[in-house]
C-alpha positions as CSV (number, residue, x, y, z in Angstrom):
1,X,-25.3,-1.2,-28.3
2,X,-21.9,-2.8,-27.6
3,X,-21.2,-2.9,-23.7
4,X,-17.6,-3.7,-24.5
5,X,-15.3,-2.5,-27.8
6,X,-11.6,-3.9,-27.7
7,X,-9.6,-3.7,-30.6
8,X,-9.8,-6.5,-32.8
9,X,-5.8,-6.9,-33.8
10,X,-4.6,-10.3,-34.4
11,X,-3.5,-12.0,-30.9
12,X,-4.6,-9.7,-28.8
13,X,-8.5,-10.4,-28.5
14,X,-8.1,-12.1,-25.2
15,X,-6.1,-9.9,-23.3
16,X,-7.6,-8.5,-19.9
17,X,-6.3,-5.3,-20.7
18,X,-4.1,-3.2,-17.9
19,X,-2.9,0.1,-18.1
20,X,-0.5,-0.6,-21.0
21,X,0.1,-3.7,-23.4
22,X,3.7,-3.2,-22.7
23,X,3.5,-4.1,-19.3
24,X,4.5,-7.5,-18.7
25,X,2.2,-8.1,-15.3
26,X,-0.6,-7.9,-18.0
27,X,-3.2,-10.9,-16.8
28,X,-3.8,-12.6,-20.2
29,X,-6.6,-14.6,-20.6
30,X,-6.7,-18.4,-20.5
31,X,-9.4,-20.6,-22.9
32,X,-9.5,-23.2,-20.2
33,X,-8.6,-24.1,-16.5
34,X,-5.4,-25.6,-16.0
35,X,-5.6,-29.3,-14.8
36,X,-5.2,-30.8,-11.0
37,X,-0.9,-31.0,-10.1
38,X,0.0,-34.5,-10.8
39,X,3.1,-36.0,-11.4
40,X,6.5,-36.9,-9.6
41,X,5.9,-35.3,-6.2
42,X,9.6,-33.3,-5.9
43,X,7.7,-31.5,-9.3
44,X,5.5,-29.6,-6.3
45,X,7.7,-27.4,-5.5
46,X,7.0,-25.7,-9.1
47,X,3.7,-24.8,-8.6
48,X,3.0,-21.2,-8.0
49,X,6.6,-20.5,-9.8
50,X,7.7,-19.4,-13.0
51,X,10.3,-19.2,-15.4
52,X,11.2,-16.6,-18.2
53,X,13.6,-16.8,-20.8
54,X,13.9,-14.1,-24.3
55,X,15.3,-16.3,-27.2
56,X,15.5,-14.1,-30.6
57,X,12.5,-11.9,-30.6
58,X,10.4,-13.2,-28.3
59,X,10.1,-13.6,-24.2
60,X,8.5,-16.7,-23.6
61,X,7.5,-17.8,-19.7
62,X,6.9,-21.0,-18.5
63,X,4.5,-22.0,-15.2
64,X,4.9,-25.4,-14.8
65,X,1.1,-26.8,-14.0
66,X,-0.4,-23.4,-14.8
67,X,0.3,-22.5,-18.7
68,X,3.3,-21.2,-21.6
69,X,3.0,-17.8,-22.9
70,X,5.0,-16.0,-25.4
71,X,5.5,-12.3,-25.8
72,X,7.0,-11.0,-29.5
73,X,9.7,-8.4,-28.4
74,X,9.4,-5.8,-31.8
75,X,7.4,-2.6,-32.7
76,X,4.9,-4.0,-35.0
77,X,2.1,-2.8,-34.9
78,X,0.2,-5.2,-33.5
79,X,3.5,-7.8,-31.5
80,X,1.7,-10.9,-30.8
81,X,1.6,-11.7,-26.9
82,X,-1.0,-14.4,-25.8
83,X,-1.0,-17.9,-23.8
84,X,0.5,-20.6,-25.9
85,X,-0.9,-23.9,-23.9
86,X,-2.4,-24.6,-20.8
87,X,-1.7,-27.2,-18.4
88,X,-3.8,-30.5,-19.5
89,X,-1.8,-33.5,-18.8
90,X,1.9,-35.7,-19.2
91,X,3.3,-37.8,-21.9
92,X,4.7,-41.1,-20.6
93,X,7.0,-43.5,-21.8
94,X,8.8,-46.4,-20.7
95,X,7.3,-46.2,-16.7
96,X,8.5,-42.5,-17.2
97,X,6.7,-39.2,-17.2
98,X,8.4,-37.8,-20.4
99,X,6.5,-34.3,-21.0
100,X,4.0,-31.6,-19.9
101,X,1.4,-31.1,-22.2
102,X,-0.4,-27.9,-22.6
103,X,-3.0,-27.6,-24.9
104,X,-5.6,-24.7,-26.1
105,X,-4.0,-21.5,-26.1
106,X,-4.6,-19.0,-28.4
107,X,-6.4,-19.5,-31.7
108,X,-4.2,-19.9,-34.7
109,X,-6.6,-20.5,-38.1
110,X,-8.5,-23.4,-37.5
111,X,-6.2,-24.7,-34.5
112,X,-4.9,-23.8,-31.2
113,X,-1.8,-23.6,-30.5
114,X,0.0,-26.4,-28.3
115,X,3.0,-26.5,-26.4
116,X,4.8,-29.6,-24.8
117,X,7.7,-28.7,-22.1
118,X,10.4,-31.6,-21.8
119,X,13.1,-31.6,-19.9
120,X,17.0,-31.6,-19.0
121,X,19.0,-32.3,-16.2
122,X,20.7,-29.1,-15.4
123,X,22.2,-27.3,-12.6
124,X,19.4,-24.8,-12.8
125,X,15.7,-24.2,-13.9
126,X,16.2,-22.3,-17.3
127,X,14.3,-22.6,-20.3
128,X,17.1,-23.7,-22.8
129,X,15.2,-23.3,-26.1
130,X,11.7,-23.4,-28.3
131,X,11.7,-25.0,-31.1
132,X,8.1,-24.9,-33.8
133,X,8.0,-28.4,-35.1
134,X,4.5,-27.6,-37.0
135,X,2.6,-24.5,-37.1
136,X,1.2,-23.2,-33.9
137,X,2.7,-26.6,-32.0
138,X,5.8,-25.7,-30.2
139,X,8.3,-27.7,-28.0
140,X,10.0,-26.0,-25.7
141,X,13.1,-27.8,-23.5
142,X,13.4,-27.1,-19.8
143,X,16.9,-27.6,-17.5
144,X,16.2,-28.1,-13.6
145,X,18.3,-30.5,-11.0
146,X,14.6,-32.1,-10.3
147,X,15.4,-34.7,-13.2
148,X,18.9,-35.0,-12.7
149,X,18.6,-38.4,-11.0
150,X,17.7,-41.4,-12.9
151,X,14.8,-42.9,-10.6
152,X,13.4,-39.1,-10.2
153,X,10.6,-39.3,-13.2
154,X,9.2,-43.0,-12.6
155,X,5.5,-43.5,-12.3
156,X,5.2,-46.3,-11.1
157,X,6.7,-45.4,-7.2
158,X,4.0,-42.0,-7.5
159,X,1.1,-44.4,-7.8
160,X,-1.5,-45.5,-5.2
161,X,-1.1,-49.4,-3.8
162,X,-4.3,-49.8,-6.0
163,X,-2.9,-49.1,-8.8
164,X,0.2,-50.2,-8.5
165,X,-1.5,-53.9,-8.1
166,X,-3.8,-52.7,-11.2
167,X,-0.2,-52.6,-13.1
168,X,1.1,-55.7,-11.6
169,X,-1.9,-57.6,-12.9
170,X,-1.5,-56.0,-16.2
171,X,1.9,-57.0,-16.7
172,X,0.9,-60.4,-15.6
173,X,-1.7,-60.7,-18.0
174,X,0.9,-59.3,-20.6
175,X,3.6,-62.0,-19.8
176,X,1.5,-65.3,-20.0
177,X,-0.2,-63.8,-23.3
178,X,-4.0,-63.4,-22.0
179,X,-3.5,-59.9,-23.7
180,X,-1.9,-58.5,-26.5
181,X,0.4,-55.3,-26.7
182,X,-2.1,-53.4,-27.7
183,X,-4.6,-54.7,-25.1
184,X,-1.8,-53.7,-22.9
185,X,-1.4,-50.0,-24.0
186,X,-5.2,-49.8,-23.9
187,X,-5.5,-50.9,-20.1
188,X,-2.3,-49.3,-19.1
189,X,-3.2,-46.1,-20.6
190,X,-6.9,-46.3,-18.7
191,X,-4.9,-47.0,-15.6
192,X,-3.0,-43.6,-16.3
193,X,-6.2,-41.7,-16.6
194,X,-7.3,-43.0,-13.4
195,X,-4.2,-41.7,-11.9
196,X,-4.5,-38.2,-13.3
197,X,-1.8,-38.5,-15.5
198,X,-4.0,-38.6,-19.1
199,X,-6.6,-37.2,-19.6
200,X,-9.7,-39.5,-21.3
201,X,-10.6,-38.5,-25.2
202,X,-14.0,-37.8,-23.9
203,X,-12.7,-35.4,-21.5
204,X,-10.3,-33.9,-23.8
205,X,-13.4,-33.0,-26.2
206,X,-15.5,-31.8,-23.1
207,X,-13.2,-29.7,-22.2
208,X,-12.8,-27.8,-25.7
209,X,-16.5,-28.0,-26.2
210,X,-16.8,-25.6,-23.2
211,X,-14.4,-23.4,-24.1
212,X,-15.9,-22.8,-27.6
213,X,-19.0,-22.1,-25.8
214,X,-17.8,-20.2,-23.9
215,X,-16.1,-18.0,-26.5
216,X,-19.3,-17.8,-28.5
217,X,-21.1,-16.4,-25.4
218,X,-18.8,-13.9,-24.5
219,X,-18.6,-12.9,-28.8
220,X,-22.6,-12.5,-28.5
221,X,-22.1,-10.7,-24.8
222,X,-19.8,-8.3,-26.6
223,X,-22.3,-7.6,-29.5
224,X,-24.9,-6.9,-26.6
225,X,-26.6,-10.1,-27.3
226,X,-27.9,-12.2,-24.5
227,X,-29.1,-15.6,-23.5
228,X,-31.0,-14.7,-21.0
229,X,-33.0,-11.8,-19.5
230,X,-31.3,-12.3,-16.4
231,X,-27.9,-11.5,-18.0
232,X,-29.4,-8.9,-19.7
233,X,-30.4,-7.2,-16.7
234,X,-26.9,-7.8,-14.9
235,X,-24.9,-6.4,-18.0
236,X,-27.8,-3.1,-17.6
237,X,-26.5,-2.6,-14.2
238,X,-23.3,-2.7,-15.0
239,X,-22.9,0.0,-17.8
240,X,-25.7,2.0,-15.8
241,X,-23.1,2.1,-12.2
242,X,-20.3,3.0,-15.1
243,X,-22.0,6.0,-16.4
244,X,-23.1,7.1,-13.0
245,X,-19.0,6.8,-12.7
246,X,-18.1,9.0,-15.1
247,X,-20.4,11.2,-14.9
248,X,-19.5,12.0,-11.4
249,X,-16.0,12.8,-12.5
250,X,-17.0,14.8,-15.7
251,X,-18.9,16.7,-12.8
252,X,-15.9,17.2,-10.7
253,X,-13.9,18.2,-13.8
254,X,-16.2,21.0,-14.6
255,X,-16.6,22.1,-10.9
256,X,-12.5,22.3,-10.6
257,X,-12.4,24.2,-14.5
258,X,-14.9,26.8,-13.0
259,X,-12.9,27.8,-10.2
260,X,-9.9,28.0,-12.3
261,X,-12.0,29.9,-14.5
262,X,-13.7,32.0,-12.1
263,X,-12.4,35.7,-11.9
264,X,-11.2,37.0,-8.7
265,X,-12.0,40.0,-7.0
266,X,-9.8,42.5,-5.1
267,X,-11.5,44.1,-1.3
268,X,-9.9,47.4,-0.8
């Protein structure tokens, strides 16, 4: 016995459905958590705001440190409208955070689908365009006043005094030739990952391991399979308060019908 049937149309398996598909304040559901803010420290004043833009046939919104999502704006019959990347962690180049990347939104084939957001010194925060360099991995360009100034996406001023010394010594190292470029990339990218900036391979792979799990669960949950006895018993409770529910209001429904129903008399 299934304790939950959802329509199985492609991109819309992980919706939490609301009262209409349509409706744009539908919550979709994310694969993963979004990382920790980190970053240049003027970039706070995104979180908890975002930005939406319709380019062709599709409204795409963009919450900076949270995720992408993209909405297909036709009457197919089943539009595709699901989370394209989730906050995970910055490209840098040069001493210079260069892009957001968000990673592990919804399945496409054997991939999920990807989304790096870089940016444009403008007069305003606007999504200007997205762009689909391969399949499912998008790049999507973002105008705000934040990066307008040239010193206003350097790493190295964000950084503790620890680090900071950690780079000094690095560069050192670099300069009288006790380590090679690629030494230098190695260490410098293990001092990012300290920072919060990157995120470690290990972690990366952690992080979708879980969420595969995870979706496995939920697929055996929705079959009415369980791991546990315990869940089993929870799930039990569950459907049993909903059918109490409804049949409460199937009750009230038939009690209103019969009065409607019910013939009246006249008293002379």
């Amino acid at each position: 016995m299934k304790i939950v049937e959802e329509p199985s149309n492609y991109g819309l398996n992980n919706y939490q459905f609301g009262n209409s598909i349509q409706n744009d304040d539908v919550k979709l559901k994310m694969r993963i958590k979004p990382s920790n803010f980190s970053g240049p420290l003027h970039f706070k004043r995104f979180v908890g705001n975002c930005f939406k833009k319709e380019i062709d046939s599709y409204k795409y919104e963009l919450c900076p440190f949270y995720n992408v999502t993209q909405r297909e704006m036709t009457y197919r019959w089943n539009p595709f409208h699901g989370v394209l990347g989730v906050w995970q962690e910055w490209e840098i180049s040069n001493n210079t955070f260069v892009t957001m990347v968000m990673r592990e939104g919804e399945k496409c084939g054997n991939i999920y689908r990807t989304v790096k957001v870089k940016f444009k010194c403008g007069e305003k925060h606007e999504i200007l365009n997205v762009t689909e360099p391969s399949t499912c991995n998008y790049e999507m360009w973002f105008s705000t006043p934040f990066v307008c100034h040239k010193l206003s996406m350097l790493v190295y001023p964000t950084l503790s005094e620890s680090l900071q010394s950690e780079w000094d010594s690095i560069e050192r190292d670099l300069y009288t030739k006790d380590i090679t470029q690629k030494g230098y990339d190695k260490r410098l990218r293990k001092l990012f990952e300290k920072a919060g900036y990157y995120l470690s391979k290990a972690t990366q792979e952690q992080i979708s391991a879980s969420a595969i799990q995870k979706e496995e669960t939920e697929e055996k949950e929705e079959k009415g399979e369980f791991e546990s006895l315990g869940k089993c018993t929870e799930e039990y409770k569950k459907l049993k308060k909903e059918i109490e529910g409804l049949r409460t209001v199937l009750a009230l429904k038939d009690s209103k019908e019969g009065m409607r129903h019910k013939p009246s008399h006249n008293l002379e």
